[in-house]
C-alpha positions as CSV (number, residue, x, y, z in Angstrom):
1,X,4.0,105.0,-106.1
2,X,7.6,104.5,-107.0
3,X,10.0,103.0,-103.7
4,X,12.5,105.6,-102.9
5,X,16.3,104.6,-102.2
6,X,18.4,106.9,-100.6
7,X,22.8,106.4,-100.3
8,X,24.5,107.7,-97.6
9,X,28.3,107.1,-96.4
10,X,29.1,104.7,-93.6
11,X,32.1,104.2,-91.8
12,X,35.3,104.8,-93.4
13,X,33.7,103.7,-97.0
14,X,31.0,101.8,-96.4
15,X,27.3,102.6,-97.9
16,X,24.6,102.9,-96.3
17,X,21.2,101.8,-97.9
18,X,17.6,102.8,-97.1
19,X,14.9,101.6,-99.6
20,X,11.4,102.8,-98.9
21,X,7.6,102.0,-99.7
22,X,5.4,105.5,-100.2
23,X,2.8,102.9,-100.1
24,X,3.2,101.8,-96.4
25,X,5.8,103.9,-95.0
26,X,8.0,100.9,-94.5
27,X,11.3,101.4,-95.1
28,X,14.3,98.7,-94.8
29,X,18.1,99.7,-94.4
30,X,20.1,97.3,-96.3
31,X,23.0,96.0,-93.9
32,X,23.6,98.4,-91.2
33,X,27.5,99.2,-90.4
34,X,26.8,101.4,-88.1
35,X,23.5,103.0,-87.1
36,X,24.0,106.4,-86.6
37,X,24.1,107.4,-90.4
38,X,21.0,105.0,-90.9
39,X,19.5,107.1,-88.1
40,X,20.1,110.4,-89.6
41,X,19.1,109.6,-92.6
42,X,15.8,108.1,-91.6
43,X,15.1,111.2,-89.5
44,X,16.4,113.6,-92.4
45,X,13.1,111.7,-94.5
46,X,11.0,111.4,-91.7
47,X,10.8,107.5,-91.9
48,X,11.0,104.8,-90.0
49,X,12.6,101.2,-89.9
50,X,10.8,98.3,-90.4
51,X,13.4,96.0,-91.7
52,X,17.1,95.5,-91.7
53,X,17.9,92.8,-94.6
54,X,21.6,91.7,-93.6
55,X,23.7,90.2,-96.9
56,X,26.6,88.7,-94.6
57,X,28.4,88.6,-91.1
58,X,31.2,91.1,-91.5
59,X,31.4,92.9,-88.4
60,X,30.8,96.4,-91.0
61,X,27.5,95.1,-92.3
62,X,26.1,94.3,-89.1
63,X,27.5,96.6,-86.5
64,X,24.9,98.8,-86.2
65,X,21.7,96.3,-85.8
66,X,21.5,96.0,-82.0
67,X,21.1,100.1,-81.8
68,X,18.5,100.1,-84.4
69,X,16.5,97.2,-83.3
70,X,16.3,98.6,-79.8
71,X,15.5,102.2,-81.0
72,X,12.8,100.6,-84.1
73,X,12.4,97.5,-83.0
74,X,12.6,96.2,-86.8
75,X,12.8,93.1,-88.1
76,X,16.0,91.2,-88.8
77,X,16.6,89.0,-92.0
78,X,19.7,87.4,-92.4
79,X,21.2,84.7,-94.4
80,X,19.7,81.0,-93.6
81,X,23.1,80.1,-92.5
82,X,22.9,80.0,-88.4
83,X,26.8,79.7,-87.7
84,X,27.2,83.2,-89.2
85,X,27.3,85.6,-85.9
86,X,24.8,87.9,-87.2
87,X,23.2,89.6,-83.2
88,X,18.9,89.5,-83.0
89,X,17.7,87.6,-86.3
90,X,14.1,86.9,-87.0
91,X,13.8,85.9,-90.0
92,X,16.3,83.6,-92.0
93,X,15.8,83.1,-95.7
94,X,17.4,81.2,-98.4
95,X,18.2,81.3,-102.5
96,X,14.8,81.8,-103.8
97,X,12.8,83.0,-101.0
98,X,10.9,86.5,-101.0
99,X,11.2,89.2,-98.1
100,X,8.7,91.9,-98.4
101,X,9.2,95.3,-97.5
102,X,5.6,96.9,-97.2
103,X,4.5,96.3,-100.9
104,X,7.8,96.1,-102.4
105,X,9.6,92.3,-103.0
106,X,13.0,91.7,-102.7
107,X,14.1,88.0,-104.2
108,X,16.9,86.3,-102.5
109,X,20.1,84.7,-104.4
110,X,22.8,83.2,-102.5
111,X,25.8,84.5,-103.9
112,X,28.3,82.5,-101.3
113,X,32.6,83.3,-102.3
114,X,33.2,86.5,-100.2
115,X,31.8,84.8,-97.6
116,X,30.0,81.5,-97.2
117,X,26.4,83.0,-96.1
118,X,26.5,86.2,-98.3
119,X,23.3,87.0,-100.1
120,X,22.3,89.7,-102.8
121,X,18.7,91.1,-102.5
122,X,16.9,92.0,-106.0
123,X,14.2,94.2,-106.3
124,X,12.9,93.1,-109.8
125,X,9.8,96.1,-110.0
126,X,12.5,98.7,-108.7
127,X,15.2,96.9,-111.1
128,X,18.0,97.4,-108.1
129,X,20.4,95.0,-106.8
130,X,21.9,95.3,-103.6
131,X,24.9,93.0,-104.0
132,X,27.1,94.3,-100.5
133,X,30.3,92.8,-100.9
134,X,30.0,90.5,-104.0
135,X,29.7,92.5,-106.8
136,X,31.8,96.2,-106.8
137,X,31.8,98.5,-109.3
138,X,34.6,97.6,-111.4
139,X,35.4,95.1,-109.0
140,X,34.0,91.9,-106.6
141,X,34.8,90.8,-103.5
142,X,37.8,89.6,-102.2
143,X,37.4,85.7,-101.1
144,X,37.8,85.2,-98.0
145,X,35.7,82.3,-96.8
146,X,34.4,80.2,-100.7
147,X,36.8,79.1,-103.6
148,X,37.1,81.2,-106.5
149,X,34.9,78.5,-108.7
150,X,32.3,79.6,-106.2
151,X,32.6,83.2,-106.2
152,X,32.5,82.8,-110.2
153,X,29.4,81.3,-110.5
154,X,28.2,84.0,-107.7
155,X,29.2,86.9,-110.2
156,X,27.7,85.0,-113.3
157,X,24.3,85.1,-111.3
158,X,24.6,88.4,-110.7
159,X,25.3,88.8,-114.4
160,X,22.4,87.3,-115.7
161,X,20.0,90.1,-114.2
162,X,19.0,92.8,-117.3
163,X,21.3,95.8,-117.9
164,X,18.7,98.1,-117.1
165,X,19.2,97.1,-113.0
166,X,21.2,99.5,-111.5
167,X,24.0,98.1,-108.8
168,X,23.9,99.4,-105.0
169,X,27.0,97.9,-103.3
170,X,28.7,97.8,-100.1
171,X,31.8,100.3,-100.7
172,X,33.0,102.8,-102.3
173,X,36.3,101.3,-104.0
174,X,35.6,102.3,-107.8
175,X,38.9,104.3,-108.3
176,X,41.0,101.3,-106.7
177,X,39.1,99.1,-109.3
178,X,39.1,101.4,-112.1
179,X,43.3,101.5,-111.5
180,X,43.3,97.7,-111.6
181,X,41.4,97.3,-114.4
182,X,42.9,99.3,-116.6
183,X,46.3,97.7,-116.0
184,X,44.7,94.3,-117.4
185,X,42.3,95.7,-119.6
186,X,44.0,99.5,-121.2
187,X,42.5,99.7,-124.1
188,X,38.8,98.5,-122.7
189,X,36.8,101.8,-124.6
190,X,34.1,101.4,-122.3
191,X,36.3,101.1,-119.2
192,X,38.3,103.5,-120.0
193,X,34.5,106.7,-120.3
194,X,33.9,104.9,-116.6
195,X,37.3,106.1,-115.1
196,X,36.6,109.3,-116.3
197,X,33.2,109.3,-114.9
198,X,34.9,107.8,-111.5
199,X,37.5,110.7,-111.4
200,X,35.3,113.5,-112.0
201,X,32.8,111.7,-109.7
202,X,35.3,111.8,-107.0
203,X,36.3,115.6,-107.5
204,X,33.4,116.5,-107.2
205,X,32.9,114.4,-103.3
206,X,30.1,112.4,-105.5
207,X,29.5,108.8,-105.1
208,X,30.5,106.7,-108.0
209,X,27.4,104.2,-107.3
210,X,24.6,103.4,-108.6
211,X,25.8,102.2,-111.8
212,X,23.6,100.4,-114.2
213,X,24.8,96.3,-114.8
214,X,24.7,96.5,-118.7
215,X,28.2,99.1,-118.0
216,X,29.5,97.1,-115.7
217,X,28.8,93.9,-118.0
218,X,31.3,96.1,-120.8
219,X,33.7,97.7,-117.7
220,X,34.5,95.3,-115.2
221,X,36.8,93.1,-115.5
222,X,35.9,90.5,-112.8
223,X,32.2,89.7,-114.8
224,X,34.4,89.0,-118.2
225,X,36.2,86.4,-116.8
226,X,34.8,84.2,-119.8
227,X,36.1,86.4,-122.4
228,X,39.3,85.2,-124.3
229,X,40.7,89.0,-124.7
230,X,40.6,88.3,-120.5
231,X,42.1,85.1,-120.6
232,X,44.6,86.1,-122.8
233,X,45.6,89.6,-121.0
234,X,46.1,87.3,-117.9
235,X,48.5,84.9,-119.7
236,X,45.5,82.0,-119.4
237,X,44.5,82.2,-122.6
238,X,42.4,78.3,-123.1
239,X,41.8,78.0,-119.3
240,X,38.6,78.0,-118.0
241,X,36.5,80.6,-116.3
242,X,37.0,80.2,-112.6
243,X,40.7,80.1,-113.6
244,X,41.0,83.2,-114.8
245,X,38.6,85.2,-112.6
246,X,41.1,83.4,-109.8
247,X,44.3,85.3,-111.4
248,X,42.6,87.9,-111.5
249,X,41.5,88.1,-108.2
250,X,45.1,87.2,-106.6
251,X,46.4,90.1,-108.5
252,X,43.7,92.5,-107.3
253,X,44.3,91.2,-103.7
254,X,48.6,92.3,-104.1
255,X,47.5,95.4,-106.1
């Protein structure tokens, strides 16, 4: 039986992830910002939490985990790094390292740059990656605790997975990044069919994500980093990589 995944809002724009097994009933919220939308949800599907696997600190990945693991009593997993205040852990796990969710298997990556602990959770047999606050639709991150080098190499991981995966992440800032991009990149052909998917999207009160990585490999900006058209749109034209993903970046972060 196929692992359901269900999208709800959170916060001001913050998603909410559930991802369940019809094999065991278990059922893991990715991050939790807050719980009462993770409650309702779970209640809405009559499920209940098992696990909550936490990508970073930030105070709106993690708010809601106290509530939840008093009202589920689920397990915890959180990054390996113990200086990150993340409240009631259980389980801390590393690049590499495989958390199971009944039958399903989520494969860890350390994708440090937004902030030092951050990690992405890939389910290979589901082909979804839940990349929080790394990887955005038309976007990434902003880099708040790594170096842009870092954050690079994060998104090139990230990259690598097969353009059939689909992308789950933490907010809903598409039509932000689809403005950006299109001021670096306007004649992009295939950025250019996802801002019209984003605006009707967003007329319609729909949420712009999942999106599958082999559109955002052709869309987003911030993953073509590498490519001279890139380099050359951002006046770096011969620089490397992690150069021009940082321009980019700094003129994202004053957009």
């Amino acid at each position: 039986m196929a692992a359901e995944i269900r999208l709800f809002p959170c916060l001001t724009d913050n998603f909410g992830y559930l991802i369940h097994d019809p094999a065991t009933q278990a059922t893991a919220s990715i991050d939790a910002p807050e719980a009462a939308p993770v409650i309702t949800a779970l209640e809405h599907e009559g499920w209940t939490l098992t696990d909550i696997l936490v990508t970073h600190h930030h105070g709106d990945h993690v708010g809601g985990i106290p509530e939840l693991k008093q009202k589920y009593n689920c397990r915890v997993v959180a990054p390996h790094d113990k200086t990150a205040k993340i409240p009631l852990v259980d389980a801390r796990v590393k690049d590499g390292d495989v958390v199971k969710v009944g039958t399903l298997l989520a494969r860890v990556l350390e994708t440090p740059g937004h902030t030092l602990d951050h990690i992405s959770y890939v389910f290979d047999d589901e082909k979804a990656l839940f990349a929080a606050d790394t990887l955005f639709s038309i976007g990434c991150g902003r880099v708040f605790e790594g170096t842009y080098p870092m954050m690079w190499e994060s998104l090139l991981k990230l990259r690598a997975l097969p353009d059939d995966f689909r992308l789950y992440c933490g907010h809903e800032y598409t039509a932000a990044n689809v403005k950006f991009a299109l001021g670096v990149e306007p004649d992009n052909t295939a950025l250019k069919a996802r801002a019209d998917e984003v605006a009707r999207l967003r007329a319609a009160g729909q949420p712009t994500v999942p999106t599958r990585l082999a559109d955002e490999k052709k869309a987003n900006v911030f993953l073509r980093a590498d490519d001279p058209s890139v380099a050359a749109a951002v006046r770096l034209k011969g620089r490397s990589a992690s150069e021009v993903f940082g321009e980019l970046r700094e003129r994202k972060n004053k957009s």
